[in-house]
N, CA, C and O of each residue as an XYZ file, in Angstrom:
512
protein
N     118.707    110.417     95.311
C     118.849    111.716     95.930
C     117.797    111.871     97.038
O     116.624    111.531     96.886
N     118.285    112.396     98.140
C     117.289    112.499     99.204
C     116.613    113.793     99.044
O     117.114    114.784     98.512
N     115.509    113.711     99.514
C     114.306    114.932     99.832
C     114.751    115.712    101.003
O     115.074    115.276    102.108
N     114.712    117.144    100.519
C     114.970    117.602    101.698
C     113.870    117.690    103.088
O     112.711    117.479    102.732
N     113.991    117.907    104.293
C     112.880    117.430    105.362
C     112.940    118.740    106.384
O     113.923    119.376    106.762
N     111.785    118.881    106.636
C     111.525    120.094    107.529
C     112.252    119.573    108.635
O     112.969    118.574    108.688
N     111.871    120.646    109.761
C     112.198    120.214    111.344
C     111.470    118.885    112.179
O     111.955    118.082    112.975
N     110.144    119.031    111.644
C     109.692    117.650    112.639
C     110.032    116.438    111.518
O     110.568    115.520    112.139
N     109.921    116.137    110.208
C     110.181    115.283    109.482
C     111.793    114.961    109.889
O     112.112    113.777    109.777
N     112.647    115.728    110.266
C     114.051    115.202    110.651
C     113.921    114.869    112.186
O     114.400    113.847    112.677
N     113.448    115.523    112.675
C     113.028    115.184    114.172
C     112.570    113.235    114.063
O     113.271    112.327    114.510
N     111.448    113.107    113.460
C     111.311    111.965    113.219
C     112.005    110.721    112.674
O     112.116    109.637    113.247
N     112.479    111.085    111.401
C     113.205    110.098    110.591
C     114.481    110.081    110.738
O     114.941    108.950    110.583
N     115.432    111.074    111.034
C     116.665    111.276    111.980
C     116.797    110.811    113.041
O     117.522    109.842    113.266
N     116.136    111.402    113.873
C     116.255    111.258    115.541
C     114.949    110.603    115.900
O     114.059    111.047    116.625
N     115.008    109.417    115.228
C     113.947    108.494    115.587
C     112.575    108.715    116.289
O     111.953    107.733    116.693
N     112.010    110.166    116.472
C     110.523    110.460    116.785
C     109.724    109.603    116.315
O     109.705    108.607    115.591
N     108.853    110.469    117.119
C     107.111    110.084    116.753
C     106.363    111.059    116.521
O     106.505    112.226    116.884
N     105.473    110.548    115.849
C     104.033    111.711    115.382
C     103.121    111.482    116.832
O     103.383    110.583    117.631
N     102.185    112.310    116.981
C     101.352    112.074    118.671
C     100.508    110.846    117.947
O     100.788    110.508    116.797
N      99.589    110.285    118.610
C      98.682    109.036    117.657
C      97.593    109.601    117.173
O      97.337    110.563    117.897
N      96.725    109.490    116.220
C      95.778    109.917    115.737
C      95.931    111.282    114.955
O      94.922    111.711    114.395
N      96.776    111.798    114.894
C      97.491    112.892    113.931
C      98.256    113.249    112.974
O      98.649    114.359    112.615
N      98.525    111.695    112.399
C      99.240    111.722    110.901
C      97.683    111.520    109.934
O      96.485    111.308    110.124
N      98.681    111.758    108.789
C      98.095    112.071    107.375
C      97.463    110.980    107.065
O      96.299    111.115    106.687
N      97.956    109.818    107.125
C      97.845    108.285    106.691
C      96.956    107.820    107.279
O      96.001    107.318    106.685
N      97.046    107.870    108.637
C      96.188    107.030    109.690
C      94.975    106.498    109.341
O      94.791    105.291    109.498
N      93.795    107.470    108.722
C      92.457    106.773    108.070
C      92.312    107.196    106.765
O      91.384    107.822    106.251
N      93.891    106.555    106.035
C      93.724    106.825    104.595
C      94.133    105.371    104.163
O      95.219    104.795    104.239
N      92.422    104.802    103.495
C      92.897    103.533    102.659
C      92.469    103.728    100.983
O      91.674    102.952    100.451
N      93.155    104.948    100.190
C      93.030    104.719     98.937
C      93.921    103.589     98.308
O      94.960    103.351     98.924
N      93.682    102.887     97.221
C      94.816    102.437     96.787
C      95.886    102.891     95.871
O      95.597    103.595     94.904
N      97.201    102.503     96.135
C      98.090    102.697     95.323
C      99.753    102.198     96.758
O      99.902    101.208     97.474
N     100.491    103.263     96.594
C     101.435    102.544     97.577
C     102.525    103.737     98.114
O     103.052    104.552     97.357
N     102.743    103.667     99.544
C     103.826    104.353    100.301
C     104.936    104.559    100.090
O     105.428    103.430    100.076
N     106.010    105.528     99.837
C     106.809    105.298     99.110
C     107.882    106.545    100.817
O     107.415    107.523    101.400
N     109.320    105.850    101.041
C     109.526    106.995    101.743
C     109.984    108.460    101.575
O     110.733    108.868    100.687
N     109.279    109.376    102.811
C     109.486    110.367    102.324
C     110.579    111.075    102.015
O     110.417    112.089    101.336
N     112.419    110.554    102.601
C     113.694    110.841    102.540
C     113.957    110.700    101.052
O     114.258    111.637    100.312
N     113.808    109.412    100.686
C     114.190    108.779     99.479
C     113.141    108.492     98.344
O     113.590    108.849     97.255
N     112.023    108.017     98.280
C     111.397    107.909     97.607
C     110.877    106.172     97.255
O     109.956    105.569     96.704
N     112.015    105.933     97.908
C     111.853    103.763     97.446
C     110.712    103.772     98.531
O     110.455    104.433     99.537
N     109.977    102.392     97.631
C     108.218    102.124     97.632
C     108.851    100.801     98.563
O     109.723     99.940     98.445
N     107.469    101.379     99.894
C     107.630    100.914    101.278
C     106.511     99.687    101.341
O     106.875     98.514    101.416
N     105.222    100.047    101.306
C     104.416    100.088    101.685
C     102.890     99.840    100.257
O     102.501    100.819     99.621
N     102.381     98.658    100.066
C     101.436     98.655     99.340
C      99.913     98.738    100.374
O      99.632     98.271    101.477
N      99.172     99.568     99.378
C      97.607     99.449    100.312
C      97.248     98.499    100.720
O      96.650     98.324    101.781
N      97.711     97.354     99.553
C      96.443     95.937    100.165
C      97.047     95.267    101.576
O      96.826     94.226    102.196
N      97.731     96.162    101.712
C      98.666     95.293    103.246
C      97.952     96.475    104.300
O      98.181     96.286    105.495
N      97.236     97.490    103.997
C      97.261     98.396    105.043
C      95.700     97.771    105.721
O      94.899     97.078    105.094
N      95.532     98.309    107.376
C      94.523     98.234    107.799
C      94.752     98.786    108.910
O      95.784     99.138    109.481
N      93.173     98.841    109.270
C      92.984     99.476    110.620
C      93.250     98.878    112.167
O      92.733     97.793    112.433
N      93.833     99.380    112.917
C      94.164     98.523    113.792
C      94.388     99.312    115.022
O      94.975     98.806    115.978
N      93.878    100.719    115.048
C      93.066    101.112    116.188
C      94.128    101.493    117.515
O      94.003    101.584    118.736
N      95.587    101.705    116.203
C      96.587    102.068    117.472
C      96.900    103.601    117.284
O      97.715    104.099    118.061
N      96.353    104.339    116.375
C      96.908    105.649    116.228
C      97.864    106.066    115.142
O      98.321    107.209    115.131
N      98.187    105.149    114.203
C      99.409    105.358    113.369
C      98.754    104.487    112.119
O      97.715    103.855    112.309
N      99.328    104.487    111.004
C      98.817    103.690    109.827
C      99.960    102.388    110.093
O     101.160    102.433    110.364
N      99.070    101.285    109.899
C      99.306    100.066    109.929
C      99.259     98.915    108.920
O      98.306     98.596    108.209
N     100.441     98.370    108.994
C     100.625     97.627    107.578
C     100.865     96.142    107.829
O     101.691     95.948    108.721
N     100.410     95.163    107.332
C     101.047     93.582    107.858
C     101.886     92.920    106.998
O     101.964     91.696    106.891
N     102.646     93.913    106.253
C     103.432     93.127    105.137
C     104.073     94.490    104.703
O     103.555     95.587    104.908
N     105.403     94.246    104.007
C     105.713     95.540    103.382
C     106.496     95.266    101.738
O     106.865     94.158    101.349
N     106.575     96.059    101.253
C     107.220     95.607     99.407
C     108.692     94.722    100.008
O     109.533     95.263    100.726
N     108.762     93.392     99.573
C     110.003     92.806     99.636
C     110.569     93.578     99.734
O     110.209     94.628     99.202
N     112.208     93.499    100.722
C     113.515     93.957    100.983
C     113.495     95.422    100.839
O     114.500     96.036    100.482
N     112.145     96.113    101.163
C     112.278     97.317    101.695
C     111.966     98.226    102.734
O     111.657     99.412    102.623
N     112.111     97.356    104.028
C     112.050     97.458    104.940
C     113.089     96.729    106.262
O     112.915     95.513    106.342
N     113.878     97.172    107.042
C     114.882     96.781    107.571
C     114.495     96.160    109.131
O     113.776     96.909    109.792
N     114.694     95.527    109.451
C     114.577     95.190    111.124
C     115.662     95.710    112.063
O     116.751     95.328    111.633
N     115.772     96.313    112.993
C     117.105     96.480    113.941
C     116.222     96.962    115.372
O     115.284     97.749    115.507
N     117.035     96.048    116.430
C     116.689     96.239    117.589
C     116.576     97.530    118.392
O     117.745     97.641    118.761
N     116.066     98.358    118.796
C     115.352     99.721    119.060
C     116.463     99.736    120.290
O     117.162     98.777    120.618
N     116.458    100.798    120.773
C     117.748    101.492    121.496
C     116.902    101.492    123.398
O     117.510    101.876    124.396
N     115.751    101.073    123.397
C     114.960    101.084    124.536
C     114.758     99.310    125.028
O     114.107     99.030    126.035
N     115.415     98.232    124.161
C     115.716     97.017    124.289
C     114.429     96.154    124.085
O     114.467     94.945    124.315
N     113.582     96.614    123.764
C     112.109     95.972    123.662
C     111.627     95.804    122.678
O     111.479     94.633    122.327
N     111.241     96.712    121.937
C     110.868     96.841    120.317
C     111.644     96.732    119.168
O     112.751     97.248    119.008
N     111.198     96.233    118.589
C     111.929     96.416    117.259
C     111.754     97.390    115.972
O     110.908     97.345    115.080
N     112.799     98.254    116.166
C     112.579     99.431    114.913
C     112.401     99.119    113.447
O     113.100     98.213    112.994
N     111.597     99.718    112.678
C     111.780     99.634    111.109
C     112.581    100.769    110.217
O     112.234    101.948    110.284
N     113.465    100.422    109.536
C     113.955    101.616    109.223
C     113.623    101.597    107.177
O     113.590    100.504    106.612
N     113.493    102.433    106.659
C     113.706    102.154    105.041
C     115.101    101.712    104.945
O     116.084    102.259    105.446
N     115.028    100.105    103.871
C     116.321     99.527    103.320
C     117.192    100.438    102.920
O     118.264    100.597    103.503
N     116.788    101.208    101.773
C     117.676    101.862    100.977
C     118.400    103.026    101.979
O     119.626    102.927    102.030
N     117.716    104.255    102.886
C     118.181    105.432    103.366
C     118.116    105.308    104.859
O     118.008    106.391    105.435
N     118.162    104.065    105.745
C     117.326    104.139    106.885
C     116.893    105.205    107.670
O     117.262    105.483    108.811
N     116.069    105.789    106.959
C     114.871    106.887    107.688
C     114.119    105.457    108.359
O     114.027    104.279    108.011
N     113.640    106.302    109.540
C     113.012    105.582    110.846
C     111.658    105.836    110.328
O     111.112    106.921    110.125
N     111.171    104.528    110.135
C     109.555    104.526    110.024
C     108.228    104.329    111.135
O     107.082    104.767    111.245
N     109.187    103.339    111.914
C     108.171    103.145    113.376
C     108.824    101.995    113.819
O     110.041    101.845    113.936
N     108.116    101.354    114.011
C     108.067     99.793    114.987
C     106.952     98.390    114.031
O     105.897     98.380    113.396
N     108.102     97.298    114.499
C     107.391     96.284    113.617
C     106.781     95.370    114.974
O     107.582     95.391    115.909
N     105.375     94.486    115.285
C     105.153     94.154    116.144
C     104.309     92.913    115.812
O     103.397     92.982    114.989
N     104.654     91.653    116.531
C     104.378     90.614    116.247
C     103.329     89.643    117.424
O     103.585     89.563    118.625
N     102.107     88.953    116.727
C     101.651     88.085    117.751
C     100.399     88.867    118.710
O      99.870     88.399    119.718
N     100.140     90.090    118.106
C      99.016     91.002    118.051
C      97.602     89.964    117.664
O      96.613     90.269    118.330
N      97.420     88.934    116.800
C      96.749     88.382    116.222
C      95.717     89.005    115.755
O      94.597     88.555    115.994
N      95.983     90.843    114.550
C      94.979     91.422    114.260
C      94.914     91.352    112.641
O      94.249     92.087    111.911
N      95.655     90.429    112.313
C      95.655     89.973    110.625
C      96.035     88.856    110.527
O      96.879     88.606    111.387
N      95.760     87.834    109.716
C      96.195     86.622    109.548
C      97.636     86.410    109.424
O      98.143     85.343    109.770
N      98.430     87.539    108.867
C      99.689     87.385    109.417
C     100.320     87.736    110.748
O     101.330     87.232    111.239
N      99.527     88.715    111.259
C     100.229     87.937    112.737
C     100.991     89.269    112.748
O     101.355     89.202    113.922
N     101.397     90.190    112.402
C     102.653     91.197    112.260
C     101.353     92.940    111.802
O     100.397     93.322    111.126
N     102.265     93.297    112.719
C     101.743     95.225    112.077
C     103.142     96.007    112.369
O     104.102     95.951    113.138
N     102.703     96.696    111.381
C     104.111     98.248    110.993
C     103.184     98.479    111.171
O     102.117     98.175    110.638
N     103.607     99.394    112.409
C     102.920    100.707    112.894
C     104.162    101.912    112.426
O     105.340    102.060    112.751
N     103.341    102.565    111.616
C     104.654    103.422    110.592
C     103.792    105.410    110.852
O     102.639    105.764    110.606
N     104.803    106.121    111.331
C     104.826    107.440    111.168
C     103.804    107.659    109.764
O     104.222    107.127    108.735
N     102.675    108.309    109.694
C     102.639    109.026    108.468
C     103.861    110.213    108.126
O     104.434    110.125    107.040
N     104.156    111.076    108.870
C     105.423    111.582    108.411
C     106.189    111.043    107.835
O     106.789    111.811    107.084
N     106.725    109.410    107.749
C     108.004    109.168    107.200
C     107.695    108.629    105.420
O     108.460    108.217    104.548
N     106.356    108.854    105.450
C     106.251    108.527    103.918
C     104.821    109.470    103.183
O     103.969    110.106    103.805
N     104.932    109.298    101.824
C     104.551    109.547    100.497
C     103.492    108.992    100.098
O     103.886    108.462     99.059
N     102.092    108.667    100.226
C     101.251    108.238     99.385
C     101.486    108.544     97.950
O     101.972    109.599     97.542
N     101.045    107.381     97.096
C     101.129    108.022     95.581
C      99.988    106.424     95.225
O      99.978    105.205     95.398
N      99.147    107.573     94.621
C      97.836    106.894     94.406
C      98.295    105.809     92.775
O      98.956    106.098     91.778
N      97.683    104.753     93.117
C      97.465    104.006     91.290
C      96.422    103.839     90.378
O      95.374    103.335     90.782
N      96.583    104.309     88.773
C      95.749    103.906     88.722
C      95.099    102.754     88.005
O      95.557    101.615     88.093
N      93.683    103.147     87.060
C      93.330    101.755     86.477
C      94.425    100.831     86.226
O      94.622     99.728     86.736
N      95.222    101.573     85.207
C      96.552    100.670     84.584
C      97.912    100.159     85.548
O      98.939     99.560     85.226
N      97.535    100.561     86.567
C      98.740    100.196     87.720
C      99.646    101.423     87.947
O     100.549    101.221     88.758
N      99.602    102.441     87.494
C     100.916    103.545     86.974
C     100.464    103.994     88.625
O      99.375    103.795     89.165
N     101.232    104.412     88.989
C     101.622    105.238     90.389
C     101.528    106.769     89.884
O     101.569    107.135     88.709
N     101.402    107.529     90.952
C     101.077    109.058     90.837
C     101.063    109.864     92.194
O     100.106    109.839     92.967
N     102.266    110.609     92.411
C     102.268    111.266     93.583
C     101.058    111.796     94.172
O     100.843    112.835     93.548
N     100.245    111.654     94.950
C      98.965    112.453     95.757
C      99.230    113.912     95.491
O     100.385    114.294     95.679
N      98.480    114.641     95.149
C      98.998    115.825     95.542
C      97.938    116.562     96.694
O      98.222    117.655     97.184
């Protein structure tokens, strides 16, 4: 079941927006636990993949197996990320940056997702 989404959260994940840079929620948040999106709820995004990378958006170099989609962006250059399961628009996937040993950053909307902190025992827990 999808979440319902304000005006800029559909603005974004609908109609493929952006947050301005340096003004999402996420951006200089490295607790651990894992991203989950905000339409649907399927887990995007683990911490140990997140880092800083000084573009304005929270940045990831890896994302949870097969939950994350590739499709060529409508401006012919970039490549969009969308969530597998609901494709809500998360950002842009970008390669050859050489700012992690893999080589790759999701630069991802904090709007389009959910922190939910883990804890000792691994259990997940919505942020509130």
């Amino acid at each position: 079941m999808n979440r319902e989404l304000n005006d800029f959260e559909r603005f974004v994940i609908e109609n493929k927006g952006t947050e301005r840079p340096n003004t999402g929620e996420y951006n200089d948040h490295f607790s651990p636990g894992r991203y989950v999106c905000k339409r649907c709820s399927a887990p995007l995004y683990s911490s140990e993949h997140k880092f800083e990378s000084h573009c304005g958006w929270p940045a990831f170099d890896d994302e949870i197996p097969g939950a994350v989609e590739r499709v060529p962006d409508a401006d012919g250059r970039r490549t969009e990320i969308v969530c597998a399961n609901c494709k809500a628009h998360l950002g842009h996937v970008f390669e050859g940056e050489y700012l992690t040993e893999k080589n790759l950053r999701h630069c991802v909307n904090s709007v389009s997702m959910i922190f939910e902190s883990a804890d000792a025992q691994g259990n997940y827990h919505k942020a509130e």
